[in-house]
C-alpha positions as CSV (number, residue, x, y, z in Angstrom):
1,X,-13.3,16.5,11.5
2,X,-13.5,18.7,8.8
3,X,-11.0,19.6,6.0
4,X,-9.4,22.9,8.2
5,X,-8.9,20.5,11.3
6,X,-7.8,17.6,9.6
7,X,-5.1,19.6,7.3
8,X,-3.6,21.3,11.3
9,X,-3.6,18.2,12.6
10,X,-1.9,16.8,9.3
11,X,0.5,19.2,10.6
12,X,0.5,18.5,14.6
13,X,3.7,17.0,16.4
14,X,1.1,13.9,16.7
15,X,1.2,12.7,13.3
16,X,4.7,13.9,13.1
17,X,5.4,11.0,15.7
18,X,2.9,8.4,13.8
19,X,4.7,9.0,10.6
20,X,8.5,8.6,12.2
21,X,7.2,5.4,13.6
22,X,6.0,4.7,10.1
23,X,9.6,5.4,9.1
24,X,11.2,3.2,11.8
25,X,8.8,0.1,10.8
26,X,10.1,0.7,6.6
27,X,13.8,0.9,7.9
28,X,13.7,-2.6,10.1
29,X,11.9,-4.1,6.9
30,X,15.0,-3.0,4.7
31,X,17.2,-4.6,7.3
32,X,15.6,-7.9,6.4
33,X,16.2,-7.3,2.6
34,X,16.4,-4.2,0.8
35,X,14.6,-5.9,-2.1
36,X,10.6,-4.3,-1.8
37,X,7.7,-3.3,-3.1
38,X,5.0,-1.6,-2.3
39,X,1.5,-2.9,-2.9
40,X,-0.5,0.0,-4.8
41,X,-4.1,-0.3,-5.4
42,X,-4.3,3.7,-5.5
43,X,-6.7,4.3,-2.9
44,X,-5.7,6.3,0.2
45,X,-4.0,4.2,2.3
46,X,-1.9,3.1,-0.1
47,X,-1.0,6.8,-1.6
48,X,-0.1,8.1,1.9
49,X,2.2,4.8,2.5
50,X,3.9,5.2,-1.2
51,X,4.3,8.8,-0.5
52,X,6.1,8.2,3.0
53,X,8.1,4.9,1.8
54,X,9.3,7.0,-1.2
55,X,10.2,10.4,0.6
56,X,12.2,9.1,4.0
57,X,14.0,5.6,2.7
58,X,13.4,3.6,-0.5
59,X,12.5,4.0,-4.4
60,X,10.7,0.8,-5.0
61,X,8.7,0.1,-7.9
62,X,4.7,0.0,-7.1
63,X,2.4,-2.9,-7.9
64,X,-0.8,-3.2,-8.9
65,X,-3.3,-5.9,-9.3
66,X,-5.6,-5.0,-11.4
67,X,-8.5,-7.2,-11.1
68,X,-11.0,-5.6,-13.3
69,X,-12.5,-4.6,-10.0
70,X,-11.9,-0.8,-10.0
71,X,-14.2,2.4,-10.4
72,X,-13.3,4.3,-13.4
73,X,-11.7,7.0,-11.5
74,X,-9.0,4.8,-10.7
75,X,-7.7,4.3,-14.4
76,X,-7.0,8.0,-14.5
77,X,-5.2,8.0,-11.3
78,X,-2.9,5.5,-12.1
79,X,-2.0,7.6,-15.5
80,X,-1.7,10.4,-13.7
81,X,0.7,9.0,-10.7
82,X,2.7,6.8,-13.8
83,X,3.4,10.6,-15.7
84,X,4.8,11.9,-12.9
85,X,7.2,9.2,-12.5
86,X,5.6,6.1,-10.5
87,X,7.5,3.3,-11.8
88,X,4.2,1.0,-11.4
89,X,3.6,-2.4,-12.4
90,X,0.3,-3.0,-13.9
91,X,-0.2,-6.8,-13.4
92,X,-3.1,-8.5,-15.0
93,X,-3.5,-11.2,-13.5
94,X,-6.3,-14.6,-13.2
95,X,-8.4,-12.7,-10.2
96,X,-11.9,-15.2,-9.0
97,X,-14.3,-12.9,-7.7
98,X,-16.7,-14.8,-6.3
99,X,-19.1,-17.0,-8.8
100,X,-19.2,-13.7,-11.0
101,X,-16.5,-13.9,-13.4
102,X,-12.6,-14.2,-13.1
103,X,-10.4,-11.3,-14.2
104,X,-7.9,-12.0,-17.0
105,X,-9.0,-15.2,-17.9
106,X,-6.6,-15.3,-21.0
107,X,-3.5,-14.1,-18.6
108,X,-0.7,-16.5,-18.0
109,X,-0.6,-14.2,-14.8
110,X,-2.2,-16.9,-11.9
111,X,-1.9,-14.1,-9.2
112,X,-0.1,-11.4,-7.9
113,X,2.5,-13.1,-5.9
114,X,3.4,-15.2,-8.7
115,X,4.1,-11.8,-10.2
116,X,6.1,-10.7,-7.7
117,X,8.1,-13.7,-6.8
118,X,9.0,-14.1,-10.7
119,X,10.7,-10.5,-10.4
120,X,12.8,-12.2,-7.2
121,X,11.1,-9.2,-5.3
122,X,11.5,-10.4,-1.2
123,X,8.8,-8.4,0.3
124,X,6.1,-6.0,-0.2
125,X,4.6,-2.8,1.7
126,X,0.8,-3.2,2.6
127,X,-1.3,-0.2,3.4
128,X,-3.8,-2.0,5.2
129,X,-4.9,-0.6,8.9
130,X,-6.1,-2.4,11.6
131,X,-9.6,-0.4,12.0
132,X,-10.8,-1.8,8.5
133,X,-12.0,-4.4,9.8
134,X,-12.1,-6.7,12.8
135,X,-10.3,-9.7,11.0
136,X,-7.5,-7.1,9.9
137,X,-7.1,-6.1,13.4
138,X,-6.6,-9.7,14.5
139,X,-4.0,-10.5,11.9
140,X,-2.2,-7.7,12.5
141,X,-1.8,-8.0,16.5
142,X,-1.2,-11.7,16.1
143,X,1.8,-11.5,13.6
144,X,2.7,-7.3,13.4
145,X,3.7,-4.9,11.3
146,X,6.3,-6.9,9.6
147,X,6.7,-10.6,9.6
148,X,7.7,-13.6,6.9
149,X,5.1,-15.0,5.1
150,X,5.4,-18.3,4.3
151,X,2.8,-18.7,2.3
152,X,3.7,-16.1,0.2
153,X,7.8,-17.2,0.5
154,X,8.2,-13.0,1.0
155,X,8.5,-10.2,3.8
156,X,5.0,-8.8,4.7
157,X,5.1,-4.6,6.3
158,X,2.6,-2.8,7.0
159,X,3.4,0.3,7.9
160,X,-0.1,2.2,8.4
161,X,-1.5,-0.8,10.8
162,X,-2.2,1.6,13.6
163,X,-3.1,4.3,11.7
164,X,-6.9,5.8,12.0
165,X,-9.1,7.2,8.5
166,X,-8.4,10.6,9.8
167,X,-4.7,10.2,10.4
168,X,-4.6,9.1,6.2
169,X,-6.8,11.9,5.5
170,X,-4.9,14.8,7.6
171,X,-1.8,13.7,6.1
172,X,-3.0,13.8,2.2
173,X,-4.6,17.4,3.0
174,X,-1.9,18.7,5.2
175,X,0.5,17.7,2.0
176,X,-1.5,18.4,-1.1
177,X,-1.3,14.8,-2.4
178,X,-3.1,13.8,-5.2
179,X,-6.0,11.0,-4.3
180,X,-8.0,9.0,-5.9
């Protein structure tokens, strides 16, 4: 598809009905506690899911792991989305990638959820879609689009599961979002 098709389908009764089920998913996960997040890592899957999450139901505060593992594009992004009013949480934490190095060595910060859990937030909004990957696709039919993980001792959504590339990318062109 090319940018024409993908902004009229961003605009097509078929996406309408993807992002109401989007909606529908968000609204059961506030039934369960009204006290979210939403996962930001500022690519697209996780601008379109802010953007919906923030227009139809909730105002919760975006977080970010920043893991030292980011293009420099991304910096700018986040500055940009923070100045116009993105209440995000830059969160530093200790990140191992691999046997390279580990991010924020010096950070009392052991992880993300640690993060999270501190602030006594009860569940976070993923934008991860099953046709990333094959093991994403698994997890996602074996436990859904919203389930407690207890593990994490919080409320995991993901609103976006059954979404496709194109359905991300018709929805930031057929609204004019900024993207990283």
């Amino acid at each position: 598809m090319n940018r024409k098709e993908l902004n009229e389908y961003g605009k097509s009764p078929i996406l309408a009905r993807k992002i109401d089920l989007v909606k529908r998913i968000v609204e059961k996960a506030i039934t369960k506690n009204e006290n979210w997040y939403i996962a930001f890592s500022g690519g697209k899957d996780s601008t379109v899911m802010l953007d919906i999450i923030q227009k139809c139901c909730l105002n919760a505060p975006a977080v970010w792991v920043d893991d030292e593992w980011w293009l420099p594009e991304t910096m700018e992004y986040m500055k940009r989305m923070v100045a116009c009013g993105l209440d995000l949480h830059q969160v530093q934490a200790q990140v191992k990638h691999a046997r390279f190095f580990t991010a924020h060595e010096e950070s009392n910060i052991r992880s993300g959820r640690d993060y999270t859990y501190d602030k006594g937030w009860a569940g976070a909004f993923i934008g991860i879609r099953a046709d990333e990957s094959n093991k994403r696709r698994v997890m996602l039919r074996t436990y859904g689009t919203l389930y407690y993980a207890q593990v994490n001792q919080q409320w995991q959504c993901y609103p976006l599961a059954w979404w496709s590339v194109y359905d991300v990318w018709a929805y930031i062109f057929s609204r004019g979002l900024d993207y990283n």
